[in-house]
C-alpha positions as CSV (number, residue, x, y, z in Angstrom):
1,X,0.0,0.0,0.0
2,X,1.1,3.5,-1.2
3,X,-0.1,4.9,2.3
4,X,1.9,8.8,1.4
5,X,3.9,10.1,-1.3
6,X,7.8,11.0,-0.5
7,X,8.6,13.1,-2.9
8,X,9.0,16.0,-0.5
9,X,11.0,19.0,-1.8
10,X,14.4,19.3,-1.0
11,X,14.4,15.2,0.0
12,X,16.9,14.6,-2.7
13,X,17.2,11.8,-4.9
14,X,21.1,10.5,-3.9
15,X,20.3,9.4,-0.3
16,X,20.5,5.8,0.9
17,X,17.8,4.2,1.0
18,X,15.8,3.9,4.3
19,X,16.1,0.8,6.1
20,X,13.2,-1.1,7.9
21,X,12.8,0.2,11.3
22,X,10.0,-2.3,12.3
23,X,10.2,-2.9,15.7
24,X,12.0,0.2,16.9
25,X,11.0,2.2,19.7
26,X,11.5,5.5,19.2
27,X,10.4,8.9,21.4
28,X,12.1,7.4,24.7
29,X,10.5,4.2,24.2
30,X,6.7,5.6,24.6
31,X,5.9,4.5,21.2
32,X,7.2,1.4,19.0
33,X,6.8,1.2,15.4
34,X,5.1,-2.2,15.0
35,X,4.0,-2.3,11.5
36,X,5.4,-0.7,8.3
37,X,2.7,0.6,6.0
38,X,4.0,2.2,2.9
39,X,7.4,2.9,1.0
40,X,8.3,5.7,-0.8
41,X,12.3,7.1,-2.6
42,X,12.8,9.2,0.8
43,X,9.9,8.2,2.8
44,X,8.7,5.2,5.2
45,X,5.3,5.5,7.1
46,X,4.5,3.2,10.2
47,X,1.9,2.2,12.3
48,X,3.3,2.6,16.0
49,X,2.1,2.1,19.0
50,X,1.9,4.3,22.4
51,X,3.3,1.3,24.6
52,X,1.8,3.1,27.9
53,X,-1.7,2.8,26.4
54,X,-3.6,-0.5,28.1
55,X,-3.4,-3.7,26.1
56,X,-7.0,-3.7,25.7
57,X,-7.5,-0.9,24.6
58,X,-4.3,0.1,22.6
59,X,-3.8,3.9,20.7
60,X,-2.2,3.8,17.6
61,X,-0.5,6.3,15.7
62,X,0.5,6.6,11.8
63,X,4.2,7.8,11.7
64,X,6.1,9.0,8.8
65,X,9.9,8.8,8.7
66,X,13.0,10.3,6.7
67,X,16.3,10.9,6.5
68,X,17.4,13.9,8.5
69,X,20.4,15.7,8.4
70,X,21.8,19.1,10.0
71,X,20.7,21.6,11.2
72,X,19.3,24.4,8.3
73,X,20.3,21.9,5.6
74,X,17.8,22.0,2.6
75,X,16.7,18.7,4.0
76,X,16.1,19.9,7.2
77,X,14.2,22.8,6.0
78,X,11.8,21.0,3.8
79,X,11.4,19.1,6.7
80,X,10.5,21.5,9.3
81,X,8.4,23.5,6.2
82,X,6.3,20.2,6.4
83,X,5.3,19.8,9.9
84,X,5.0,23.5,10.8
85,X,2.4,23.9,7.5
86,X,0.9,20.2,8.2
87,X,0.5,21.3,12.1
88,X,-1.1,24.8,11.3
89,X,-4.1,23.0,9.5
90,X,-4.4,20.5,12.2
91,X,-7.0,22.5,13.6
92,X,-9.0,22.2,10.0
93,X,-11.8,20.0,9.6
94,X,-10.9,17.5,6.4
95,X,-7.1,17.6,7.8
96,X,-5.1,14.6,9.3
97,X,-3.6,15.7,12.6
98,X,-0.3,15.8,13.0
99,X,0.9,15.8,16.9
100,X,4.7,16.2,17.1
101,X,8.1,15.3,15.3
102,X,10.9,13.3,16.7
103,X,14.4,12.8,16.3
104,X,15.8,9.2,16.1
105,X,18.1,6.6,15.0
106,X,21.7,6.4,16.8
107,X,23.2,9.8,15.5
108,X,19.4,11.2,15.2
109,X,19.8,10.7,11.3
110,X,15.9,10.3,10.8
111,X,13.0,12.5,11.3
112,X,9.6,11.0,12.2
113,X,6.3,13.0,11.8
114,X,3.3,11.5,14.5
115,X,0.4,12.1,13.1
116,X,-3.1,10.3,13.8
117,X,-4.3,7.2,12.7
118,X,-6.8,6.0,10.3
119,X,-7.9,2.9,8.7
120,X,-7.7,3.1,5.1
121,X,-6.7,5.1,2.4
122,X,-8.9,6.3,-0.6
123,X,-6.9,4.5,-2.8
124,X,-7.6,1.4,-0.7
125,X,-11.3,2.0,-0.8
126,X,-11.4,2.4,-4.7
127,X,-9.1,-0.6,-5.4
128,X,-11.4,-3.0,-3.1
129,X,-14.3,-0.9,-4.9
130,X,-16.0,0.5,-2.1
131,X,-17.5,3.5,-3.7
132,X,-18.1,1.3,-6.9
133,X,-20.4,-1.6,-5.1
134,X,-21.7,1.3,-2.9
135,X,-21.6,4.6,-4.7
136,X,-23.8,6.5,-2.5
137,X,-20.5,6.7,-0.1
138,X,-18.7,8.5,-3.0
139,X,-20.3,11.8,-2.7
140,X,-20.2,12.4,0.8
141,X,-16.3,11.7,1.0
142,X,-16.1,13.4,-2.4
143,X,-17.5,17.0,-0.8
144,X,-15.0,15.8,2.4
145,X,-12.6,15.8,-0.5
146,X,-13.4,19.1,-2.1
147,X,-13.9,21.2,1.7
148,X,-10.2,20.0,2.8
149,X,-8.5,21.8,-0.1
150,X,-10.8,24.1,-0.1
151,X,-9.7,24.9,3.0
152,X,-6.0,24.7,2.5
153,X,-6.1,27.2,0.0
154,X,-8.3,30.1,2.1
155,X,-5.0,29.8,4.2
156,X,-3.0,30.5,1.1
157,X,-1.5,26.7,0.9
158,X,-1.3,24.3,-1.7
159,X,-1.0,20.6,-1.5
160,X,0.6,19.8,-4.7
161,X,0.1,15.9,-4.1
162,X,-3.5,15.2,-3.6
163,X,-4.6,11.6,-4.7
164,X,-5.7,8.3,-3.0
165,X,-3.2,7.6,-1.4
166,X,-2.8,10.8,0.5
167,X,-6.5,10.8,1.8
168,X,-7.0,8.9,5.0
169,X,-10.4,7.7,6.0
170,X,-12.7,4.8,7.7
171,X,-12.6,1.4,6.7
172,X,-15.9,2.4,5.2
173,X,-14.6,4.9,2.8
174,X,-16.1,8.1,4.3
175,X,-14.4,10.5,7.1
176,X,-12.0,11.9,4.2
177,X,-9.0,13.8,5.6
178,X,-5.9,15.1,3.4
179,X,-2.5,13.9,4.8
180,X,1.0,14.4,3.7
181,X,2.0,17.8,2.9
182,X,5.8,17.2,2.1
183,X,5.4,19.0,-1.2
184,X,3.3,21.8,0.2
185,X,4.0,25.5,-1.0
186,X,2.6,28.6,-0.5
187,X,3.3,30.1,-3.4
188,X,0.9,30.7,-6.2
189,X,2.6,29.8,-9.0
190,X,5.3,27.4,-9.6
191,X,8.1,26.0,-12.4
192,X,8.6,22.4,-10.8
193,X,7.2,20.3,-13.8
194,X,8.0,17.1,-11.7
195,X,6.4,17.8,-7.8
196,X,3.6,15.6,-7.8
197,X,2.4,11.8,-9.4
198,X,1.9,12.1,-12.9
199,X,-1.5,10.5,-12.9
200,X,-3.2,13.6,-11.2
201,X,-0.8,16.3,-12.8
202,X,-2.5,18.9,-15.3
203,X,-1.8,19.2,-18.5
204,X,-0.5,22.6,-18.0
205,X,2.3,21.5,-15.2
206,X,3.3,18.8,-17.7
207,X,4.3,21.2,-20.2
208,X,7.7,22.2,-19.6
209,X,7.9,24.4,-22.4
210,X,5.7,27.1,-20.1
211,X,7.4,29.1,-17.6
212,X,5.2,28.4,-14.9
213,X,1.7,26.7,-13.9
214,X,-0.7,27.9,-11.0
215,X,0.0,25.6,-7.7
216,X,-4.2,26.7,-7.4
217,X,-5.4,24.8,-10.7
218,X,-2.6,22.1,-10.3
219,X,-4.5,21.2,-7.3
220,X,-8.1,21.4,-8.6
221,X,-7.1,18.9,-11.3
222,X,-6.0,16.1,-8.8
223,X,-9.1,16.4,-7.4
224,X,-10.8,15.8,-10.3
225,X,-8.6,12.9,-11.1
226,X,-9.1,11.3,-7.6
227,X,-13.0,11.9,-7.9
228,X,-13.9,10.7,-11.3
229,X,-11.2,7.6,-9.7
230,X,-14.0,7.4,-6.9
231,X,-16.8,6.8,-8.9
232,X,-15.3,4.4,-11.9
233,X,-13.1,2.5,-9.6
234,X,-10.1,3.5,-12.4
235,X,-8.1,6.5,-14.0
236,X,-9.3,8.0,-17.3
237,X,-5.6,8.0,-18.6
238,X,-2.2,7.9,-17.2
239,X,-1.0,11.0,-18.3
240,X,-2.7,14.2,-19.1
241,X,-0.7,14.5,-22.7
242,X,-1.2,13.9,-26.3
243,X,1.3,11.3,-26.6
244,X,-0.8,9.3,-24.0
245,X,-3.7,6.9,-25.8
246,X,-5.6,7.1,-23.4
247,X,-5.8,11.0,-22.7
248,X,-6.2,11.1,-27.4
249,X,-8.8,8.4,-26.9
250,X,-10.8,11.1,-25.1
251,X,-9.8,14.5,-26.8
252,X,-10.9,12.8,-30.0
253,X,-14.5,12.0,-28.5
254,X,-14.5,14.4,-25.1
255,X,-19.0,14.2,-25.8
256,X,-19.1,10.0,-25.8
257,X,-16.0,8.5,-24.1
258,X,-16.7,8.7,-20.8
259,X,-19.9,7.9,-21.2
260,X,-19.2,4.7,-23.4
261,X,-15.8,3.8,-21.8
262,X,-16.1,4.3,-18.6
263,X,-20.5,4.1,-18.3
264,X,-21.2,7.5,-16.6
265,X,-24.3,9.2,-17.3
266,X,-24.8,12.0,-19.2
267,X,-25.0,14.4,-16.2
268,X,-21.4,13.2,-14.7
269,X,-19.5,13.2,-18.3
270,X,-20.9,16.5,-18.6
271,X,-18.9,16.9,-15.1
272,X,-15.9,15.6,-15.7
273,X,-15.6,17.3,-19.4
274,X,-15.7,20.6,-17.0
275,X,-13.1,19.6,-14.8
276,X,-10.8,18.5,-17.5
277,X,-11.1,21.5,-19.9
278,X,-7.4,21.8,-22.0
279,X,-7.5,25.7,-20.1
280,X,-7.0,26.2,-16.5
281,X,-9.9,29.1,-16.8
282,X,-12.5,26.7,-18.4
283,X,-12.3,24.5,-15.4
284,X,-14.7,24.8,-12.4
285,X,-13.8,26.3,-9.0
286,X,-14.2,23.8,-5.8
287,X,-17.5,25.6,-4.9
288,X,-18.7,25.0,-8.7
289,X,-17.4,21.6,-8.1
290,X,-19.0,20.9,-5.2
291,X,-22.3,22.2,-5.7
292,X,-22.4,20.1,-8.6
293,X,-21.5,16.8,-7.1
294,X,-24.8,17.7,-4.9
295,X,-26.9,18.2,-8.0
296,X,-25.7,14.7,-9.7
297,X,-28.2,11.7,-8.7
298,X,-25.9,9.1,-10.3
299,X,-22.8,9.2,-11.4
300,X,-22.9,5.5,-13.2
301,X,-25.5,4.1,-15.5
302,X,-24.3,0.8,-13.9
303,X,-26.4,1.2,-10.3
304,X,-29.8,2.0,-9.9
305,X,-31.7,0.8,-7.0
306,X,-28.9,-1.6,-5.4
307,X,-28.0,0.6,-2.6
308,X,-29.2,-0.3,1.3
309,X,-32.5,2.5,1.9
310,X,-30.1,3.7,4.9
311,X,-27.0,4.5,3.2
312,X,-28.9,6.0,0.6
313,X,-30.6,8.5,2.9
314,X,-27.8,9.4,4.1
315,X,-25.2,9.9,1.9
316,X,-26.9,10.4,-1.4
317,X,-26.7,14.2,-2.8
318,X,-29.8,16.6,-1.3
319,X,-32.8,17.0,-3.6
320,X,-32.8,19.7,-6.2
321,X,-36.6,20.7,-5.6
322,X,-35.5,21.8,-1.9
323,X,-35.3,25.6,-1.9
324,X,-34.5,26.2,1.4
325,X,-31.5,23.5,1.5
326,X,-28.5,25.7,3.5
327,X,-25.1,24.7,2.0
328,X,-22.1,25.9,4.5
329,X,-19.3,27.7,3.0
330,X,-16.4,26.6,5.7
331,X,-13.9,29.1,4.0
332,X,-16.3,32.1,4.9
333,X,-17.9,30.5,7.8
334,X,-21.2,31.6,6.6
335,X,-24.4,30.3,5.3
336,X,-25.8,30.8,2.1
337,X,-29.0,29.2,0.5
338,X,-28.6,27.3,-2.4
339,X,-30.2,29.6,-4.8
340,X,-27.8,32.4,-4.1
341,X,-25.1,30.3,-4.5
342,X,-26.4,29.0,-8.0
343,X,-27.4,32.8,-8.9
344,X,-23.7,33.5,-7.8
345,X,-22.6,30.5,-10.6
346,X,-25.0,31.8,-13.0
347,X,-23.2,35.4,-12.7
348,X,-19.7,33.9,-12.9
């Protein structure tokens, strides 16, 4: 399992690689790394224990650990940039938290970031199908999805990594939370053509013949990637670029393919064709986004009335016909009804 992505900045790519530290106790013995969860270049993440919490009734911790090195070293910087962005947004609802980082190993040569625990990963949900036997889950942790970056970027931060596998949540596939933020920036533009998983990268930061791509759009793009993943249980193309068959397949038919490949209804293709326009400006905004996932009453032609009457009620996406439904804009921390906010579409 691909539990986070280590291709923090500044890790560099000539270090040794990182040995298996299952077993270790680390933080003066008051936690023990007892099971190692995913591997990345410059990154190892660990479920550890708290070995002072009772035996029946254990607390558990996901722990992610890399090289160090000295003190104001790039390394150390990219390092410390992570946790002390990663900690600020703690606090935000739709964010793993992070508690504390450690030194350790004999000379203190690795770092480890203590963050919370959580079952699964979106990228485990949608490879044991979760959303796809049981699709009314997907919106729900799709707007969990869409309120976490949304989030992020009110504070001025940009993930720059979002996919599966750096979204905790339940066993059950809902309770969404962004995690890893070792490629986080805060700047608003950027000229790294290589930051992030090719999969979920725009067409715009593949192009290396630009000068620079927005860090804002990047992002919006992986989240389309990782919810149109949600809901077909699969990626539409492994590279946003022309030389890719898959990404031709569909600029050659962008009205029918995802609709005959991939059996959406009309209602989600028209979606997704949005959220993958060639220009960063013909692509929604996460409220646009969002608001639309709530409009959509199926997202596959494949399900129709398989779903438990429970799960249903309470995950499927709120009536159009209800006028005085209330959406919550967390960034604003206000309420507005959900004709304003389509008037406020409309205007846009």
């Amino acid at each position: 399992m691909t539990f986070f992505n280590s291709s923090g900045a500044g890790a560099g790519s000539d270090l040794p690689a990182l040995p298996d530290l299952t077993g270790t106790y680390i933080d003066d013995g008051f936690l023990q790394l007892v099971k190692l969860l995913g591997r990345g270049t410059n990154a190892m993440v660990y479920r550890a224990l708290e070995t002072t919490s009772p035996e029946d009734d254990p607390t558990y911790y996901a722990i992610k650990c890399m090289h160090n090195d000295v003190a104001g070293s790039q390394r150390v910087l990219a390092i410390c940039n992570e946790y002390n962005t990663h900690k600020a947004l703690s606090y935000q609802q739709g964010v793993t938290t992070v508690h504390k980082i450690l030194r350790g190993g004999e000379d203190g040569q690795y770092a480890f970031i203590v963050m919370e625990e959580a079952p699964s990963t979106v990228h485990d949900a949608i490879t044991s199908q979760v959303y796809v036997r049981e699709p009314a889950r997907a919106p729900g942790a799709m707007l969990n999805i869409l309120d976490s970056v949304r989030g992020c970027h009110a504070r001025g931060v940009y993930h720059r990594d979002v996919k599966p596998a750096n979204l905790l949540c339940s066993a059950r596939g809902t309770s969404v939370k962004l995690a890893d933020f070792g490629a986080v920036t805060r700047d608003s533009t950027s000229s790294e053509f290589g930051s992030s998983t090719s999969p979920y990268r725009s067409p715009e930061s593949l192009d290396s013949s630009r000068a620079s791509y927005s860090n804002r759009d990047a992002d919006l793009w992986a989240v389309s990637m990782t919810l149109f993943a949600m809901v077909t249980g699969d990626k539409p193309w492994a590279a946003a670029l022309p030389s890719d068959a898959g990404y031709a397949l569909y600029r050659a038919d962008e009205d029918a393919h995802f609709i005959e490949t991939f059996n959406l209804t009309p209602a989600a293709a028209a979606f997704f064709r949005w959220c993958f326009a060639p220009e960063p400006r013909d692509r929604p905004t996460l409220d646009e986004m969002s608001y639309t996932v709530m409009t959509i009453p199926r997202f596959t032609r494949a399900h129709t009335a398989i779903l438990p009457r429970s799960s249903a009620a309470a995950l499927s996406p709120p009536r159009q016909v209800a006028p005085d439904y209330r959406v919550v804009d967390r960034r604003m921390q206000n309420v507005a009804t959900r004709q304003r906010l389509l008037k406020k579409m409309r205007r846009a």
